[in-house]
N, CA and C atoms of all chains as a GROMACS GRO file, in nm:
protein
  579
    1UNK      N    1   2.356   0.612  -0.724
    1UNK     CA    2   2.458   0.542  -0.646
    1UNK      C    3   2.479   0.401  -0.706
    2UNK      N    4   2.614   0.379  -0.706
    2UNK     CA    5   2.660   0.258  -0.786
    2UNK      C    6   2.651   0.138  -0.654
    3UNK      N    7   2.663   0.035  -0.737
    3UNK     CA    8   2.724  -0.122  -0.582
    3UNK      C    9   2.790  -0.195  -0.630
    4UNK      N   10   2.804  -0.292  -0.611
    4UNK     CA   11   2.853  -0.445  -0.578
    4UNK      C   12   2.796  -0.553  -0.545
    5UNK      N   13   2.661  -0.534  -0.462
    5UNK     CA   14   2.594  -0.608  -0.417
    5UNK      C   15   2.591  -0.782  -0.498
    6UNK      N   16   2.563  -0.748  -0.624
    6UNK     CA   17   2.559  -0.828  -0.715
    6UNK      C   18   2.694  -0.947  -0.688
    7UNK      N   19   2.801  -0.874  -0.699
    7UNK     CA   20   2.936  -0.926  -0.697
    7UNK      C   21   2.956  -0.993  -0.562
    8UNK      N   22   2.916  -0.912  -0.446
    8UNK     CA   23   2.969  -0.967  -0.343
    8UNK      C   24   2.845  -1.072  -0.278
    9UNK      N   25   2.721  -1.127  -0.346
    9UNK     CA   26   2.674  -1.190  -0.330
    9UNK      C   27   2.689  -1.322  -0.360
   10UNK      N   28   2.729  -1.307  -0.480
   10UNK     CA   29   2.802  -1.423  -0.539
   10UNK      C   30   2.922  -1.472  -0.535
   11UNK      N   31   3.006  -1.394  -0.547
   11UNK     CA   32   3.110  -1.456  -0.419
   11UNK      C   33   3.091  -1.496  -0.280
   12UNK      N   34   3.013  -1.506  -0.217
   12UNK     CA   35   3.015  -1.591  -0.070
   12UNK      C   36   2.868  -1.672  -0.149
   13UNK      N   37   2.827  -1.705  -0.245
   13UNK     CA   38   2.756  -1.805  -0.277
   13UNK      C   39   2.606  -1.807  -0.257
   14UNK      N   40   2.542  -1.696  -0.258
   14UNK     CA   41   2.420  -1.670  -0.173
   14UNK      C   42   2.386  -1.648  -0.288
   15UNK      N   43   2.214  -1.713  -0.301
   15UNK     CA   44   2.085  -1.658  -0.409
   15UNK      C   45   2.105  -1.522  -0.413
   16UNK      N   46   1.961  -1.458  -0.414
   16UNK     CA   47   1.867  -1.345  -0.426
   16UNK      C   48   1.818  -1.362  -0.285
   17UNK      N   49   1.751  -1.467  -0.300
   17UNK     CA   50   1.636  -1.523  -0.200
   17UNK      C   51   1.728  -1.538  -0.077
   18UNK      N   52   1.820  -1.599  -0.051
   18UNK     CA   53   1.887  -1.667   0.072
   18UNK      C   54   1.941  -1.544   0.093
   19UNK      N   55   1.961  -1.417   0.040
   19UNK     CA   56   2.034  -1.270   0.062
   19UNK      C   57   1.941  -1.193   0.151
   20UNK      N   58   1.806  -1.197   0.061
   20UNK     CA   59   1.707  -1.104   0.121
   20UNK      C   60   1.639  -1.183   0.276
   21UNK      N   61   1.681  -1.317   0.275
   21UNK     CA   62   1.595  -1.378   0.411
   21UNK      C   63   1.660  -1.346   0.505
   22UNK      N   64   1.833  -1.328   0.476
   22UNK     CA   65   1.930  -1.264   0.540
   22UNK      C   66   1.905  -1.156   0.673
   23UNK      N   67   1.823  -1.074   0.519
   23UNK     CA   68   1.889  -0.939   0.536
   23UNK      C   69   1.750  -0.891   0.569
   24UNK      N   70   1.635  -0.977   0.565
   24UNK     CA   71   1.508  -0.954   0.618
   24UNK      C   72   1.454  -0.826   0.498
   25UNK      N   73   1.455  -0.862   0.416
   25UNK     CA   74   1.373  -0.776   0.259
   25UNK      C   75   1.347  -0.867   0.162
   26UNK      N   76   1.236  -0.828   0.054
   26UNK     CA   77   1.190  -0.917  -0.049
   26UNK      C   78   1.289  -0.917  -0.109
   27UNK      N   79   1.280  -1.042  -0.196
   27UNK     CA   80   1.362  -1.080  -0.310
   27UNK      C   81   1.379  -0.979  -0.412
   28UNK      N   82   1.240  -0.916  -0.433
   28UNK     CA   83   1.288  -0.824  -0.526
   28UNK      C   84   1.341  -0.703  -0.488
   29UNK      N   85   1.307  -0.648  -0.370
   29UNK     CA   86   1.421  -0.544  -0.312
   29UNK      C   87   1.575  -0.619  -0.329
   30UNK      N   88   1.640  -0.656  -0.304
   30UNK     CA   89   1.752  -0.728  -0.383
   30UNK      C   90   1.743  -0.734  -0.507
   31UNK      N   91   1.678  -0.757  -0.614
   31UNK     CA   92   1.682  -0.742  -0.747
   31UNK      C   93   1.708  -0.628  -0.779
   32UNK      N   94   1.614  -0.555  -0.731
   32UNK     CA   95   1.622  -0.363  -0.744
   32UNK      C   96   1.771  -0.300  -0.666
   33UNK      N   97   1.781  -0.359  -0.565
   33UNK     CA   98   1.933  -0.266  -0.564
   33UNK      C   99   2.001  -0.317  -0.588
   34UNK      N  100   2.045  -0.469  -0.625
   34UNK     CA  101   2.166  -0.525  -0.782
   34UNK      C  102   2.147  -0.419  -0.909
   35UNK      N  103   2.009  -0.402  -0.963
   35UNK     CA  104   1.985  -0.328  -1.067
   35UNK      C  105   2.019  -0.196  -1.085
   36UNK      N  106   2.045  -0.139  -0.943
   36UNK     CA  107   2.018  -0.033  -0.901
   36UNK      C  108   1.905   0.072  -0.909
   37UNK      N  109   1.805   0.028  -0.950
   37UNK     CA  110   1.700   0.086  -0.932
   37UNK      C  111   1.629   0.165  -0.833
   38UNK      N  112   1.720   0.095  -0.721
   38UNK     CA  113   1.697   0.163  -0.564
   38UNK      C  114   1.818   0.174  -0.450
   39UNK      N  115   1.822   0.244  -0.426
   39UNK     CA  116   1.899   0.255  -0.286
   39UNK      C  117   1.874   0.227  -0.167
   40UNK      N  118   1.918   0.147  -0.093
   40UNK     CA  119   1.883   0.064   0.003
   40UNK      C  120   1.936   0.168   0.111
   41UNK      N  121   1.826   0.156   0.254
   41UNK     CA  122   1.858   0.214   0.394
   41UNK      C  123   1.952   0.214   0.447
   42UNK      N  124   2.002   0.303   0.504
   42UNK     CA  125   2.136   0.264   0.600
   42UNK      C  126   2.089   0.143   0.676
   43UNK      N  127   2.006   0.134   0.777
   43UNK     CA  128   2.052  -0.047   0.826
   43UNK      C  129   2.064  -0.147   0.729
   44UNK      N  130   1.998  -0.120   0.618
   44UNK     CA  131   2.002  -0.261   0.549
   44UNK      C  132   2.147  -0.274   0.461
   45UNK      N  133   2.178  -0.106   0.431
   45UNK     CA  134   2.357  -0.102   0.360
   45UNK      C  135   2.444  -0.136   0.487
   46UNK      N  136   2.375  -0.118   0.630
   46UNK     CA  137   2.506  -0.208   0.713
   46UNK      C  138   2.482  -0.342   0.746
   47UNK      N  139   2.375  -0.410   0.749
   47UNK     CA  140   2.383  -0.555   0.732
   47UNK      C  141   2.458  -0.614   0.651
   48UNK      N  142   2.389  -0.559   0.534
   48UNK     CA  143   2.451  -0.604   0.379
   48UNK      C  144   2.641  -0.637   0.406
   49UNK      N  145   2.710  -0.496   0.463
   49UNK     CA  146   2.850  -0.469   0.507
   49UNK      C  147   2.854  -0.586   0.549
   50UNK      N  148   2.804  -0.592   0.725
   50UNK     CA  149   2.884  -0.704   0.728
   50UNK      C  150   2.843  -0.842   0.747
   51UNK      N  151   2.744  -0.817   0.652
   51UNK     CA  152   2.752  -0.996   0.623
   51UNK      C  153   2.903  -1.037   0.520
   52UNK      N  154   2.878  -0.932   0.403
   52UNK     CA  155   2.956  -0.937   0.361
   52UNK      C  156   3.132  -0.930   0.413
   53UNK      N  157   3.141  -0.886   0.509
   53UNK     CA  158   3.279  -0.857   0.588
   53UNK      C  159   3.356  -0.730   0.534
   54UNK      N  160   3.290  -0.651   0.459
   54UNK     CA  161   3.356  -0.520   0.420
   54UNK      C  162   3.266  -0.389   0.458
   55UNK      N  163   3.337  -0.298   0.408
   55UNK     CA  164   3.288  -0.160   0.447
   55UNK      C  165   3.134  -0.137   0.371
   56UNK      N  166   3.076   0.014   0.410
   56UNK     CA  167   2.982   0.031   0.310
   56UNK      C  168   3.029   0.130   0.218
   57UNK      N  169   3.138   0.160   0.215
   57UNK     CA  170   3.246   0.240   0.076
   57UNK      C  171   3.260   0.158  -0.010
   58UNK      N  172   3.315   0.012   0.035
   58UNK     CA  173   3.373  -0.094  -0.062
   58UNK      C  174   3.193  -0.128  -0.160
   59UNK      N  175   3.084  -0.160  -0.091
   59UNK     CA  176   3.001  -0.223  -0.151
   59UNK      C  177   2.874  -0.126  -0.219
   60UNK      N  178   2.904  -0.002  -0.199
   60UNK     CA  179   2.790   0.106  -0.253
   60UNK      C  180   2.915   0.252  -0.260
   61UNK      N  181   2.917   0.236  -0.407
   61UNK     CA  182   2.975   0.361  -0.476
   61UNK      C  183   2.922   0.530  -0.478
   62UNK      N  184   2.954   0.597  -0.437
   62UNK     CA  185   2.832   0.754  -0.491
   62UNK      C  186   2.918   0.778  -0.581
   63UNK      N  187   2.884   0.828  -0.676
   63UNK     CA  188   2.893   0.891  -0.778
   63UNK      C  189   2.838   1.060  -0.816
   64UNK      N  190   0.856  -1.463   0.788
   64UNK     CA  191   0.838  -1.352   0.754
   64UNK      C  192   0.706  -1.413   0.626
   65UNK      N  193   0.680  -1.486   0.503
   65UNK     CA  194   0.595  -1.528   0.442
   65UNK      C  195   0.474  -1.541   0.510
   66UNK      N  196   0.471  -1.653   0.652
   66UNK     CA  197   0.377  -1.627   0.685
   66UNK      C  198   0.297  -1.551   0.733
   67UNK      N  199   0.393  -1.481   0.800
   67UNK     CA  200   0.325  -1.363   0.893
   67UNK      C  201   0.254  -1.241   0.801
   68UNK      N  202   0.303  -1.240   0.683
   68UNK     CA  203   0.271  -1.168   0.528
   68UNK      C  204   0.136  -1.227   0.546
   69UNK      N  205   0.133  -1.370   0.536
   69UNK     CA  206  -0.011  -1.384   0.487
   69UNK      C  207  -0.103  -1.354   0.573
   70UNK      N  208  -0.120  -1.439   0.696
   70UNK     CA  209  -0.185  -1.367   0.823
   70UNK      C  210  -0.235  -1.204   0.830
   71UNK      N  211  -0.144  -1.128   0.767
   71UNK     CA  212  -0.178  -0.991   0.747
   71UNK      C  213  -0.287  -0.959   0.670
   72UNK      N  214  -0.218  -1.031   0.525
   72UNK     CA  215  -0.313  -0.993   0.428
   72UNK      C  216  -0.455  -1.079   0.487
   73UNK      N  217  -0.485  -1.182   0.486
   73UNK     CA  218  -0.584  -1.248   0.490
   73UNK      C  219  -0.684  -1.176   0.631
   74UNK      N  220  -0.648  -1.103   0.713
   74UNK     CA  221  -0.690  -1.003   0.839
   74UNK      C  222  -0.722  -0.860   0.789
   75UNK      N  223  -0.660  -0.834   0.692
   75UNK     CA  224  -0.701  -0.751   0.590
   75UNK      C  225  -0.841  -0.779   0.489
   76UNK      N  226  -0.816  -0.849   0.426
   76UNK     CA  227  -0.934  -0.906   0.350
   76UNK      C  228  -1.035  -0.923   0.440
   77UNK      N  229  -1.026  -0.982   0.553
   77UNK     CA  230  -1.171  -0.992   0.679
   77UNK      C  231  -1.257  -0.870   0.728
   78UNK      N  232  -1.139  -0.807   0.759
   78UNK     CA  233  -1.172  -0.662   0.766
   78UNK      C  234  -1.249  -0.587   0.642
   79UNK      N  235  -1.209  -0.580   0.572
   79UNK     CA  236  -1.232  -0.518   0.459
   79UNK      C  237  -1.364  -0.621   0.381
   80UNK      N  238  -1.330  -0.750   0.382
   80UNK     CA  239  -1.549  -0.754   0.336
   80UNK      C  240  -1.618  -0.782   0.427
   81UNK      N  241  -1.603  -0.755   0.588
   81UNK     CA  242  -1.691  -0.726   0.683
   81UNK      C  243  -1.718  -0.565   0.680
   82UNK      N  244  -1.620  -0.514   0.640
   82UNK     CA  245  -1.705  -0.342   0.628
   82UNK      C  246  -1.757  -0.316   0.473
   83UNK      N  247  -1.750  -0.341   0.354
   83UNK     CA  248  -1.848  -0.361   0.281
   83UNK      C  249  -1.963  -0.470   0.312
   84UNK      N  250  -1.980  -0.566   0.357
   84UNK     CA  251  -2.111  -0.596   0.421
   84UNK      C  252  -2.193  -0.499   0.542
   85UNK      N  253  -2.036  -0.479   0.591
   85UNK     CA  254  -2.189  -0.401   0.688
   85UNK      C  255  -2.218  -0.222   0.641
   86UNK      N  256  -2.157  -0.195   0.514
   86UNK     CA  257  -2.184  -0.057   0.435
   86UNK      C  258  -2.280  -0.089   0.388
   87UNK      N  259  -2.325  -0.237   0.320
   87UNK     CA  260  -2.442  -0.244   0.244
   87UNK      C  261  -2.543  -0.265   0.346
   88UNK      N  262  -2.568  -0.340   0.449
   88UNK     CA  263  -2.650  -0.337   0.587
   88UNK      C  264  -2.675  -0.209   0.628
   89UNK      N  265  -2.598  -0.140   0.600
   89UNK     CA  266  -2.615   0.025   0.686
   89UNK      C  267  -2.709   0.112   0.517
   90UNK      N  268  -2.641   0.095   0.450
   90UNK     CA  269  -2.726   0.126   0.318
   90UNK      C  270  -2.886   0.103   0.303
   91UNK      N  271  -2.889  -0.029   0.314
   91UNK     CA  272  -3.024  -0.076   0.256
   91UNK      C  273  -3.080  -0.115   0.362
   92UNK      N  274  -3.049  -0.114   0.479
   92UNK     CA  275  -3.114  -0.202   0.628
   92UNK      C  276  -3.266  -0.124   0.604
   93UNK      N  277  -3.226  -0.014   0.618
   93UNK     CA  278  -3.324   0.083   0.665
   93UNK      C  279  -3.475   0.063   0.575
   94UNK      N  280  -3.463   0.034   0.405
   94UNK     CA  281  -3.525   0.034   0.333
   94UNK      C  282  -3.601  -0.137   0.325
   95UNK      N  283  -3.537  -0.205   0.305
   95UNK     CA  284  -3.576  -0.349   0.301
   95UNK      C  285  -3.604  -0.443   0.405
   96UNK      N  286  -3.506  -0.394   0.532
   96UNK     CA  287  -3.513  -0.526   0.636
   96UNK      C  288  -3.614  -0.446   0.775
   97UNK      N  289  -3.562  -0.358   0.791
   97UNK     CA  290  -3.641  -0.313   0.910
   97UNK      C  291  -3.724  -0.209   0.882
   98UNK      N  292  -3.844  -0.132   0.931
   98UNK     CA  293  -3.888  -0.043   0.849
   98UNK      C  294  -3.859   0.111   0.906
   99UNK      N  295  -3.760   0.129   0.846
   99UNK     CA  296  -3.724   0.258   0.843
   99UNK      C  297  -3.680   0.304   1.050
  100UNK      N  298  -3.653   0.179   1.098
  100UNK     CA  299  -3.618   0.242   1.239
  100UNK      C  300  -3.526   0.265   1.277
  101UNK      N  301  -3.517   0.389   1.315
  101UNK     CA  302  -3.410   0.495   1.340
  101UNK      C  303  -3.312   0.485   1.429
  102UNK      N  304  -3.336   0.379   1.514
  102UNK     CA  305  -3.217   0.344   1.634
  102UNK      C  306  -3.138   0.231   1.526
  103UNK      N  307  -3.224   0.106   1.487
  103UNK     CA  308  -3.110   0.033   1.422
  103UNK      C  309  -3.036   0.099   1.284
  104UNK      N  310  -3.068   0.160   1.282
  104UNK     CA  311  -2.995   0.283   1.164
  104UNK      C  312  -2.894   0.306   1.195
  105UNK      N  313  -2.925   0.377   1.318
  105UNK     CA  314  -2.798   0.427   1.377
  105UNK      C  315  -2.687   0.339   1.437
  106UNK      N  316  -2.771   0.216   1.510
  106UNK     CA  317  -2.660   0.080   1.552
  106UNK      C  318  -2.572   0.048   1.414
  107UNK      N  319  -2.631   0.032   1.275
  107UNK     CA  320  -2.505  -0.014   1.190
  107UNK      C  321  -2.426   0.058   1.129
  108UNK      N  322  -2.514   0.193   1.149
  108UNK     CA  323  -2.420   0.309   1.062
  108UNK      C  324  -2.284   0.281   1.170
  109UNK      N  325  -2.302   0.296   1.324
  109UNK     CA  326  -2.210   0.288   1.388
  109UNK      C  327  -2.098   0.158   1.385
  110UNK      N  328  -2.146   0.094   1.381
  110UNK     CA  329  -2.128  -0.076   1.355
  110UNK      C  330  -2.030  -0.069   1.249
  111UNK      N  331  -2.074  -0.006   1.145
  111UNK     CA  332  -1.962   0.045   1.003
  111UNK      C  333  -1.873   0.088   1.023
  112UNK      N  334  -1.907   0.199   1.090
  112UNK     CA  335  -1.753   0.290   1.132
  112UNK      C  336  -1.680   0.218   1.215
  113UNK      N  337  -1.748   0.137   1.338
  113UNK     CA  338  -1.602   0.052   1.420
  113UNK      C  339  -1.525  -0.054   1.327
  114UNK      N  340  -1.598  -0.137   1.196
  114UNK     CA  341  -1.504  -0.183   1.156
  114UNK      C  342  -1.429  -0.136   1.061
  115UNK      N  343  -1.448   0.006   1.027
  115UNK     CA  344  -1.395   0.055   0.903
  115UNK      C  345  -1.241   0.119   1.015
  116UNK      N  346  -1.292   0.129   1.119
  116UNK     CA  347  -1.163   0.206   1.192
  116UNK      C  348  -1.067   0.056   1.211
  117UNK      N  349  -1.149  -0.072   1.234
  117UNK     CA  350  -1.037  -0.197   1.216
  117UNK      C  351  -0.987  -0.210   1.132
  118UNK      N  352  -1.046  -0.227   0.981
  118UNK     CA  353  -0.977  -0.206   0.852
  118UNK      C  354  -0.837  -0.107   0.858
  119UNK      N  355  -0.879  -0.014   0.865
  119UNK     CA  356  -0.758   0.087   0.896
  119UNK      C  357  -0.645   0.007   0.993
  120UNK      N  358  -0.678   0.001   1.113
  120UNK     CA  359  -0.579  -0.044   1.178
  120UNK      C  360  -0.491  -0.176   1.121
  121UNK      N  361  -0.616  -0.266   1.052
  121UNK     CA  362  -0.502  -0.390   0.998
  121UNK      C  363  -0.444  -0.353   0.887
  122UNK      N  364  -0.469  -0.236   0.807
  122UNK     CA  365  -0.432  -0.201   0.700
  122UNK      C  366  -0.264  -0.142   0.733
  123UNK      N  367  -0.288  -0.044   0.788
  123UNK     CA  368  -0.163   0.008   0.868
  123UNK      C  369  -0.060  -0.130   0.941
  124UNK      N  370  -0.127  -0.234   0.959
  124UNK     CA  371  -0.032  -0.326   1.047
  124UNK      C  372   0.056  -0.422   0.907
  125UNK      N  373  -0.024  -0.429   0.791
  125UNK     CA  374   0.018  -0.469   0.683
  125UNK      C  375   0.094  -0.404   0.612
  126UNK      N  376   0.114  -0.233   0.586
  126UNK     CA  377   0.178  -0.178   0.577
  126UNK      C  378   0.352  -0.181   0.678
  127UNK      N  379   0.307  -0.162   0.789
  127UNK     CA  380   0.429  -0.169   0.848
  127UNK      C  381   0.515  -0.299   0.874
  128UNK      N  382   0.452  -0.421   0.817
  128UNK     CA  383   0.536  -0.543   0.809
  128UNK      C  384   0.586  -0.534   0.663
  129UNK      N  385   0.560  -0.447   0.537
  129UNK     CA  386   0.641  -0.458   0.443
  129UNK      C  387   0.763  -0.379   0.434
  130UNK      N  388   0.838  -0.417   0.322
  130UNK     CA  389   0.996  -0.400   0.364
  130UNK      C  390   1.035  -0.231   0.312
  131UNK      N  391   1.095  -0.212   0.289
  131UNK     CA  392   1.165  -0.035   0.259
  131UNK      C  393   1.138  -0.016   0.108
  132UNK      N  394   1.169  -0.125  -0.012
  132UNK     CA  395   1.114  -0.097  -0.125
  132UNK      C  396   0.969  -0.073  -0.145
  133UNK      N  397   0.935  -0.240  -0.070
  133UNK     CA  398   0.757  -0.213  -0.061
  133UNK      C  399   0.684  -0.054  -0.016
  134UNK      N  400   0.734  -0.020   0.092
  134UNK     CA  401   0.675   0.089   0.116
  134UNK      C  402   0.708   0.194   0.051
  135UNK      N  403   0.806   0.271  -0.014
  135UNK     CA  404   0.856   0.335  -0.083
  135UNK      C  405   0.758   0.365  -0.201
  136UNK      N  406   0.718   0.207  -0.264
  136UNK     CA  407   0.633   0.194  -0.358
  136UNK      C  408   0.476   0.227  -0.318
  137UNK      N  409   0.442   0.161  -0.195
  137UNK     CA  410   0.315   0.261  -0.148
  137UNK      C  411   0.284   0.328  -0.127
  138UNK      N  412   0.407   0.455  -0.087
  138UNK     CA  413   0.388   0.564  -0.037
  138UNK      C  414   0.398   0.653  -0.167
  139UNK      N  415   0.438   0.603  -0.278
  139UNK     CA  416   0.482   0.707  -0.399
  139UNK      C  417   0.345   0.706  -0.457
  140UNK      N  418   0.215   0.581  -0.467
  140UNK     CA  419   0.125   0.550  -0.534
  140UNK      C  420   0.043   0.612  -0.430
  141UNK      N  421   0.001   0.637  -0.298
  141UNK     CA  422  -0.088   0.679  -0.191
  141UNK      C  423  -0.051   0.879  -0.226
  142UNK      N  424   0.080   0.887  -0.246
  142UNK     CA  425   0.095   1.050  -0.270
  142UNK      C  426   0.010   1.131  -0.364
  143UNK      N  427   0.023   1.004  -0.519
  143UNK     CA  428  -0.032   1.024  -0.620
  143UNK      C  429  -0.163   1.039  -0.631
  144UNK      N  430  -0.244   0.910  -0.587
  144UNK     CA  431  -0.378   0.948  -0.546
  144UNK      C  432  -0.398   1.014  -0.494
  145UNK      N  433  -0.352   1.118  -0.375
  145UNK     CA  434  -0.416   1.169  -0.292
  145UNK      C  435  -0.417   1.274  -0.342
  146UNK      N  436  -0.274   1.363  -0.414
  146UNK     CA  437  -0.280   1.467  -0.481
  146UNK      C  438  -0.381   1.475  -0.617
  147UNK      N  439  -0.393   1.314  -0.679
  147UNK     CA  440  -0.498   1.360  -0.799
  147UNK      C  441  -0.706   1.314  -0.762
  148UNK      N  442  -0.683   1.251  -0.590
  148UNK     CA  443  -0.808   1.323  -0.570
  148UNK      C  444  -0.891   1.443  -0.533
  149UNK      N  445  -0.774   1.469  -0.500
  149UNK     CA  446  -0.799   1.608  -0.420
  149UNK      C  447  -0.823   1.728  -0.592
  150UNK      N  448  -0.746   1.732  -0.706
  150UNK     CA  449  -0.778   1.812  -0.768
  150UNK      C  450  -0.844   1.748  -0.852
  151UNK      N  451  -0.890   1.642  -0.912
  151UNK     CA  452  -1.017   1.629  -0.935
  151UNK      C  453  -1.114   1.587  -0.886
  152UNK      N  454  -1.160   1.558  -0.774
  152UNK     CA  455  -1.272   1.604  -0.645
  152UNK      C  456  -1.286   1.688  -0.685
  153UNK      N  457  -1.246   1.818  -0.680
  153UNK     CA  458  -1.305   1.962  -0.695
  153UNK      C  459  -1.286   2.030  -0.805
  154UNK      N  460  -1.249   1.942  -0.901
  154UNK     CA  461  -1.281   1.987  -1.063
  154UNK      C  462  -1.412   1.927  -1.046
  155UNK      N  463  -1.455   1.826  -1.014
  155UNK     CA  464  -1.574   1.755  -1.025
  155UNK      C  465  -1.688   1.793  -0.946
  156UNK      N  466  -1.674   1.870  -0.816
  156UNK     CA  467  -1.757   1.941  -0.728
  156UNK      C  468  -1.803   2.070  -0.842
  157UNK      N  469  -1.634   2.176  -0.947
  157UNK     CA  470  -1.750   2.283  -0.971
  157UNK      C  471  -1.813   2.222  -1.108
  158UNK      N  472  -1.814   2.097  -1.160
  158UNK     CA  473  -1.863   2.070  -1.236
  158UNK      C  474  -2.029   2.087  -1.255
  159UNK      N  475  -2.056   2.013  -1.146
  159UNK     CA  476  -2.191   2.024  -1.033
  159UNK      C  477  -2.242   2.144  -1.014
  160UNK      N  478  -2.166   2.189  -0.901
  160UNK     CA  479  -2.143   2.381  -0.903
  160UNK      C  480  -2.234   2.457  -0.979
  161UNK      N  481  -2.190   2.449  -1.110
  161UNK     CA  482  -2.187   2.553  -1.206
  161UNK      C  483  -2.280   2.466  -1.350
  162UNK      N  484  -2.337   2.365  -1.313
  162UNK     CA  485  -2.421   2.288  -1.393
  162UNK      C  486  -2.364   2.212  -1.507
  163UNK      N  487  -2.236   2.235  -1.501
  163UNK     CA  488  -2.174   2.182  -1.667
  163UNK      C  489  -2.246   1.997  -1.629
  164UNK      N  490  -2.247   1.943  -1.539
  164UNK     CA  491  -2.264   1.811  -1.583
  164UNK      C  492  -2.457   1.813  -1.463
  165UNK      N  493  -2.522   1.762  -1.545
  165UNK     CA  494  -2.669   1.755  -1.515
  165UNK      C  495  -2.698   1.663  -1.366
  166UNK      N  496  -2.648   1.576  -1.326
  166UNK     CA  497  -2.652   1.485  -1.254
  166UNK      C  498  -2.592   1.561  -1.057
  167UNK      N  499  -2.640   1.513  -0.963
  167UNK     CA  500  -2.566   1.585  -0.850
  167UNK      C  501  -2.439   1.490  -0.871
  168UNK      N  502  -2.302   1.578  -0.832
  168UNK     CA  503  -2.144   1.520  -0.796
  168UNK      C  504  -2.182   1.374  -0.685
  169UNK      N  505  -2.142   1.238  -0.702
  169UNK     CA  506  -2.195   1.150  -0.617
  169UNK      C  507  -2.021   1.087  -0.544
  170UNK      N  508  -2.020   1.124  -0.394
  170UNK     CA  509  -1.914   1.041  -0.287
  170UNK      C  510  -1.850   0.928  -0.368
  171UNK      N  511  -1.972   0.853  -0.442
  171UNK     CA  512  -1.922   0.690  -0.504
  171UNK      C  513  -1.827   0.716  -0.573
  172UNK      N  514  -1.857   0.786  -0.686
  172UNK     CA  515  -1.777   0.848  -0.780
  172UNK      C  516  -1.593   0.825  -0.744
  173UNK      N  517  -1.616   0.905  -0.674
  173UNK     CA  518  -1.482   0.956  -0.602
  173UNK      C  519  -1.403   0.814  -0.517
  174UNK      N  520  -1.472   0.786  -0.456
  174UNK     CA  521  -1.482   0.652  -0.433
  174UNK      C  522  -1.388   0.579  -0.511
  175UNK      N  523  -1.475   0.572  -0.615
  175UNK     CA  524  -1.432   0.453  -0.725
  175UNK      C  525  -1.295   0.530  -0.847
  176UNK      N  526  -1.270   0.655  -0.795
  176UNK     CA  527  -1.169   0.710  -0.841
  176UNK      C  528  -1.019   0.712  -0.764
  177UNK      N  529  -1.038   0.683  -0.682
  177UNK     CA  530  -0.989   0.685  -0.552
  177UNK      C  531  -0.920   0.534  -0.582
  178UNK      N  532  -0.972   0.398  -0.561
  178UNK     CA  533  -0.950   0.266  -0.595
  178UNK      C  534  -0.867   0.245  -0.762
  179UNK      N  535  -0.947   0.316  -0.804
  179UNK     CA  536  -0.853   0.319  -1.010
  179UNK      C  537  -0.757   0.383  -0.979
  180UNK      N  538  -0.711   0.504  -0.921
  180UNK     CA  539  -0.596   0.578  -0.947
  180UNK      C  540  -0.496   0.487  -0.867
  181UNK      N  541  -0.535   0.454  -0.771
  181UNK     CA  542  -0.385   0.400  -0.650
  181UNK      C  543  -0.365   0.248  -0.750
  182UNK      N  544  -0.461   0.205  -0.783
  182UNK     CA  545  -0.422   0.057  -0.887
  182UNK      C  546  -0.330   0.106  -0.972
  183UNK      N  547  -0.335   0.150  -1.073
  183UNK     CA  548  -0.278   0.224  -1.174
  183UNK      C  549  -0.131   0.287  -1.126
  184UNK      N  550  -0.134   0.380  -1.012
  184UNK     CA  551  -0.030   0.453  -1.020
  184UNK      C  552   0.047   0.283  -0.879
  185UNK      N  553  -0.016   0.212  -0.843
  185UNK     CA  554   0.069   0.111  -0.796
  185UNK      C  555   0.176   0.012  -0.876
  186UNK      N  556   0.084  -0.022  -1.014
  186UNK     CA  557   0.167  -0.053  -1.135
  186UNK      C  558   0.254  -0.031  -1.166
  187UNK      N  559   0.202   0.122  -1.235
  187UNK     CA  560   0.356   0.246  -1.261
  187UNK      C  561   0.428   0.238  -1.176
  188UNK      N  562   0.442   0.228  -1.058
  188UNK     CA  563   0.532   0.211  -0.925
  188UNK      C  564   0.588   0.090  -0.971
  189UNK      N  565   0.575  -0.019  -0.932
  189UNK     CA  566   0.581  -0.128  -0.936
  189UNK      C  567   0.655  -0.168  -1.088
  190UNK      N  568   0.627  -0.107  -1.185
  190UNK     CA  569   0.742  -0.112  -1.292
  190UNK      C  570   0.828  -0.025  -1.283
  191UNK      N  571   0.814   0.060  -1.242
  191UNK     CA  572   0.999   0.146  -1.224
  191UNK      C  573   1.078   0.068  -1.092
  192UNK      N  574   1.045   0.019  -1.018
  192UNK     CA  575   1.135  -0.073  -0.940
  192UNK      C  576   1.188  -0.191  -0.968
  193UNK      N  577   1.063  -0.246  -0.970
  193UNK     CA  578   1.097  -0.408  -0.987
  193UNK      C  579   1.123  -0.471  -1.141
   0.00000   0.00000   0.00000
C-alpha cells in the first residue's frame, strides 16, 4: 500500500516527532509508514485523515 | 507518553532482578545459608514464583503501552522464538534420548536459547521496519 503521509505532513508543517505525538505512535512508526515499510491501523489511518482534513483514499493508496 | 515508557521499563527491570535474586536464593539457599530446611525451601521456591508471576504482569503492562509498530515487531520476534524453541528443545531432548551428546539435556540451556533467539530475531525485526 502506497501514501502521502510524507507529503501531507509537510504541508501543514509538522516534524516526524510533532506527527507521531499527534497521533500517539513512535517517531519511528512514522518513519516506517512514510517509507512504507508498514501499514498503519485503521484508527491511526483515521486520525492521520483528519488531522490532515482529507479522506483515507486521498492519503493511503492500495495498489 | 516518554514518561510513562520509562516508569514501565524501569518496573520491569525491578521485577525482573528481584526474580533472578530470588532464583538464586531459591537455588543455593538450601545449600549454603540454611541447612538444607525444607520449609524455607519451599517459602522461596514459592517466593520466586510470586515474583516471576509479577514480572509477567509488568512485562505484559509494558507491552501493551507500546505502539502498533512496536508490537508488531514483538510479536513477529516472540513467534520466532517460540516456534524455534519448541523444535530445537526437542532436537535437543532426543539428543540426550538417544546418547548422541554425553552430558544430561539441561532447562538452562534452553533458557539461554530462549534469551539469544528473541535478541537476534528482535534485530532482524527491528531492521526490516525501522
Amino acid at each position: 500500500m502506497k501514501n502521502r503521509v510524507r507529503e501531507f505532513r509537510k504541508s501543514h508543517g509538522l516534524t516526524q516527532e510533532q506527527l507521531a505525538e499527534i497521533i500517539e505512535v513512535s517517531r519511528q512508526t512514522i518513519n516506517a509508514i512514510e517509507k512504507q515499510k508498514f501499514d498503519p491501523s485503521l484508527p491511526t489511518a483515521f486520525k492521520m485523515s483528519k488531522l490532515f482534513k482529507t479522506t483515507i483514499e486521498e492519503l493511503f493508496l492500495y495498489q | 507518553m516518554k514518561q510513562e515508557r520509562k516508569k514501565r521499563v524501569l518496573k520491569l527491570a525491578l521485577w525482573t532482578w528481584s526474580w533472578v535474586g530470588s532464583l538464586a536464593v531459591a537455588t543455593f539457599g538450601h545449600q549454603f545459608f540454611w541447612n538444607q530446611s525444607k520449609t524455607l525451601t519451599l517459602v522461596t521456591i514459592l517466593l520466586n514464583l510470586f515474583i516471576g508471576i509479577g514480572m509477567i504482569v509488568a512485562n505484559r503492562n509494558l507491552f501493551n503501552h507500546f505502539d502498533e509498530l512496536e508490537q508488531k515487531i514483538h510479536l513477529e520476534s516472540l513467534a520466532i522464538t517460540l516456534g524455534l524453541t519448541v523444535v530445537v528443545g526437542l532436537t535437543y531432548s532426543l539428543f540426550d534420548l538417544t546418547n548422541i551428546i554425553h552430558n544430561d539435556a539441561e532447562i538452562g540451556m534452553l533458557v539461554g536459547f530462549i534469551g539469544i533467539t528473541y535478541l537476534i530475531s528482535l534485530l532482524i525485526s527491528r531492521k526490516k521496519y525501522l
